[in-house]
Steps between C-alpha positions, in 0.01 A plus 500: 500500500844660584524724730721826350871385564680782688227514753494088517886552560455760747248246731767240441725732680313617757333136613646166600200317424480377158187558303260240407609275175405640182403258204420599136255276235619441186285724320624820690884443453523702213287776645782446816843486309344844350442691850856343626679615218287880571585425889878437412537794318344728792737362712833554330384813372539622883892304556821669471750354246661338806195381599428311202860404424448341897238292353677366228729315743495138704748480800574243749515576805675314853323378795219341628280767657414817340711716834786259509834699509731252230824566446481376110257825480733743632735343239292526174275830603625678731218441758395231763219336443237367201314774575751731467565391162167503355398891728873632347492360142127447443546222210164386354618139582671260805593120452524259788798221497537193749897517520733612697609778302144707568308249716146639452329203547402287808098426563195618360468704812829671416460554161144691539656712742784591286306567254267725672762691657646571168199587348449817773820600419443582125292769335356303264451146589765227379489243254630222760652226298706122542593239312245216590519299195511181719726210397849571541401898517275550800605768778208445737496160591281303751286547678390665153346270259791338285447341130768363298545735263526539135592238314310283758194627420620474095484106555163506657396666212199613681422945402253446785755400730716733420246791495374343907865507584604885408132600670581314802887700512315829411269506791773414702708764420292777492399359904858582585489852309677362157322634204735446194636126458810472227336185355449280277789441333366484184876412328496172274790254602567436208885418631556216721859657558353827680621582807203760627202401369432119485196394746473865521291450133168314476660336157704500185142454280411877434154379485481382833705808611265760396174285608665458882588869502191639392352267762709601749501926421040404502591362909752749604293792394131417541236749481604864439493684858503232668708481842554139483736487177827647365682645204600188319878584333586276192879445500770493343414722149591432252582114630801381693408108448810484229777599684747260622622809776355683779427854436637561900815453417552579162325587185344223319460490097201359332524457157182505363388665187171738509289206347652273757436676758086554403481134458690335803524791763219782450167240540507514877507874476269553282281288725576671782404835294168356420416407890568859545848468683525838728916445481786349279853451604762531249812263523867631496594305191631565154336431181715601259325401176169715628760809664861470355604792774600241761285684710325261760083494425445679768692824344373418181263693284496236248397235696295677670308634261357107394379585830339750476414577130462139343344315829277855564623499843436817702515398835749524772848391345763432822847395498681175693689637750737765407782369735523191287838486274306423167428830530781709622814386232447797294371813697537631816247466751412892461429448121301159520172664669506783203603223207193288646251776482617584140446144377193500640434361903307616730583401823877430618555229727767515802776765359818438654483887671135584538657896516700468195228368292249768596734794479625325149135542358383820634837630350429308178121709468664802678798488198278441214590103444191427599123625516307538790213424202694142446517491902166552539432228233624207797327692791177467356567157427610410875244705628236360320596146599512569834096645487369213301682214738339716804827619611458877546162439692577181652837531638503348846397159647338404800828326697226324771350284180798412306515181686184384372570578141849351451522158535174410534395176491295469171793665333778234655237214334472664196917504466488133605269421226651688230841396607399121504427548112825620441710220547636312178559132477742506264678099458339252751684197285558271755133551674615602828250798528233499646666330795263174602517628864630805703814451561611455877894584406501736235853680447512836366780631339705731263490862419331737735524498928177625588290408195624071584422548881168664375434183248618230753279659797204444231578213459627344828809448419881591527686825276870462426566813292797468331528877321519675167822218480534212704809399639645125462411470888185635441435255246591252665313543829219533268535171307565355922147689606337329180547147619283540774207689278221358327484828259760699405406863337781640369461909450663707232602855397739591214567126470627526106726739594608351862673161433509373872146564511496240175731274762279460789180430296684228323670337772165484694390349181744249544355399850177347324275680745206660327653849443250769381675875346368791526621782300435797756517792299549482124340222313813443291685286732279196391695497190874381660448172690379172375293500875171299412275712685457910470289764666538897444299707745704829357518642820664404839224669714329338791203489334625356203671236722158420680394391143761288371439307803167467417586369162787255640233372721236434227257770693487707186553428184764667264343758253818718417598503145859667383466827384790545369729317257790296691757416312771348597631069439146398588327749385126547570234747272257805642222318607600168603403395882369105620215407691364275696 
């Protein structure tokens, strides 16, 4: 059923067309996982220790097109272009980022052709990976199909939807050449104070967690071999839902016990475990009652070891980026590659100094502080992911088709359907929703420039975003543009925490137009106004937009239910959403 691996990799090499799709039954997987783990070995029986330290390794890279000459390369590697990187340092892994800093990411188009040209330029082909967790977290935006992300998808409540939605993002990717997705988040927000994760979780119900994860890992990955999935990666172990930091700037504590931890933080992991998750993240946090140390979890044994001895977990263990601060307070960033191995990852994820790292762990075998038996433990591992997600035989995509795949028009109505059951009516007291007719001078306003001119084009109407914090003339301009409106929807972002934000929705209160907010992001703004009427759509994307006008408008109906706990002067419980 497989063919032998080196000589699979050795076509790979020699061919730019990309073999036919493979697909395995469910009856032959085990007989499958067996010759991959036989193939794997083969293969890294016949790699140099620098070749399999290479693999161990995920690296950004600059630039747009696999030949572009980028200063920011010359800079961190010593050598032009992407290619460059990957023929010079051969890492066994590249992620693409939409800013400024790297700027990998344009169209579809683009992104296939980067990632073909960086596939010819390594031995063995790459795991190609992003962040598409959509929400708040998506690098490749439209024309690629766009959901609203986790916690979205925790108050449709819907494992089906959830399950269409990470299929939908996997074929997409792997059209533009991305094989290995860093979602779900499979953290439980189980603090409304937390600065990193938020809409980033599907909910602060571990239940619900685990049964959207699982859901979610079953969509990403699909069939084994198959050339239209990815390697799902469940982050952030052992949970980062409880922190009231962010692990980029500094490193947060969570202070859970062990039997804490199993109850409120482990179920979406073990879920994940049980869907057969090829990849988990770990999170640069401390846990002090599990690892007194003060080590971060992703240097520590301890903590990783619920990992991998109490949840059975022997797949491919990689770390959040290694550039973060969470992780670099203690150690230098020679040490932290070595320290991570010894506690127990696999794959290390954007080193500061690609060079350094490598050097640091060949001299780490080379000196005796590590094996090459305990390195060959993690190549295996990556190795064998990247032959049972297709990666090693299916490397490259066909850039003349891409356009057909992403975006595609069944996929843009299946978002618009499981978006419209996202939205959660949360107060409607004074019965202005659904509105009794479209309105014909709606006003738009609040937190967020694009996301009201995206809202008030739905809905024919005019967007006066006032910002994260409104001025008084902001305000008041607002409260003028209201007179003239027969709706006013007022949107939010931080709102608790922002009191001019509080201001404008109560002085457009105080006009006595209908006023409908909508908390755009986290659900727990609903809790800090006495405003009679409340939406959450828990994301501020278009398409997310597109349905709370639907539900303003009485075409759909609200279906949303909290999934998390708001607390807060009005506080509302898990669960609670209206309908009409």
């Amino acid at each position: 059923m497989l063919r032998p691996l080196v000589a699979a990799v050795a076509v790979v090499a020699a061919s730019t067309a990309a073999p036919p799709p493979l697909a395995v039954a469910a009856p032959d997987q085990a007989r499958v996982v067996d010759q991959v783990r036989q193939q794997a070995a083969a293969l890294a029986r016949g790699m140099t220790l620098e070749q399999k330290v290479g693999q161990l390794f995920v690296t950004y890279v600059h630039g747009q097109a696999p030949d572009e000459q980028h200063p920011g390369n010359l800079r961190d590697f010593g050598v032009a272009s992407p290619a460059e990187v990957v023929a010079e340092f051969q890492p066994g892994g590249v992620i693409y980022f939409n800013n400024s800093s790297y700027d990998n990411i344009d169209t579809p188009r683009q992104i296939a052709t980067l990632s073909n040209g960086l596939q010819r330029a390594s031995r063995i082909p790459l795991a190609i990976s992003t962040d598409q967790e959509m929400g708040i977290v998506t690098r490749i935006g439209a024309p690629a199909t766009q959901f609203p992300g986790n916690m979205a998808l925790g108050a449709g409540r819907s494992a089906q939807d959830a399950e269409r939605a990470a299929r939908i993002t996997a074929r997409e990717l792997r059209a533009m050449g991305v094989n290995q997705n860093f979602a779900p988040d499979a953290d439980v927000n189980s603090n409304p104070a937390n600065p990193v994760i938020g809409v980033r979780s599907y909910s602060s119900d571990p239940a619900l967690a685990a049964e959207l994860t699982a859901a979610q890992v079953r969509g990403y990955q699909g069939r084994l071999l198959g050339r239209d999935s990815v390697s799902a990666t469940a982050k952030h172990f052992p949970g980062h839902g409880d922190t009231a930091e962010d692990s980029h700037t500094s490193l947060p504590t969570v202070d859970r016990t062990a039997e804490q931890w199993r109850e409120l933080d482990a179920p979406p992991f073990e879920a994940a475990i049980a869907a057969g998750i090829d990849s988990i993240m770990t999170a640069h946090i401390t846990m002090p009652r599990i690892d007194p140390s003060g080590e971060p979890a992703t240097l520590s044994k301890p903590t990783l070891d619920l990992l991998r001895e109490e949840l059975d977990y022997d797949g491919v263990v990689i770390t959040d980026s290694l550039a973060m601060a969470g992780v670099r307070q203690l150690h230098g960033d020679a040490e932290i590659p070595v320290l991570a191995l010894k506690a127990g990852v696999d794959q290390l994820l954007m080193p500061v100094d690609l060079r350094l790292a490598i050097d640091s762990v060949v001299a780490a075998v080379r000196g005796g502080e590590l094996t090459e038996r305990r390195i060959d433990q993690s190549v295996l591992r990556v190795l064998r992911m990247k032959l049972l997600r297709g990666m090693l035989t299916s490397p490259r995509v066909d850039v003349e088709g891409v356009g057909a795949v992403v975006g595609a028009p069944e996929h843009l109505a299946d978002a618009r359907r499981i978006t419209d059951r996202t939205i959660t009516a949360v107060r409607n007291d004074a019965g202005v929703l659904p509105l009794a007719a479209r309105p014909t001078a709606a006003l738009v306003t609040g937190w967020g420039e694009t996301t009201t001119r995206t809202l008030a084009g739905v809905l024919g109407g005019t967007a006066l975003p006032t910002g994260t914090a409104p001025t008084e003339a902001q305000v008041a301009a607002a409260v003028q543009a209201a007179a003239t409106a027969d709706v006013v929807v007022v949107l939010t972002n931080g709102l608790s925490a922002r009191p001019a934000q509080q201001t404008l929705l109560t002085r457009l209160l105080a006009t006595g137009k209908p006023v409908v907010a909508v908390a755009a992001q986290n659900p727990y703004d609903v809790a800090h106004t006495a405003a009679p009427t409340w939406l959450a759509t828990y994301s501020y994307s278009a398409v997310s937009m597109e349905s709370l006008a639907r539900v303003i408008t009485g075409e759909v109906r609200p279906a949303g239910r909290l999934p998390v706990d708001v607390p807060g002067p009005t506080p509302y419980p898990l669960g609670h959403g209206l309908a009409w």
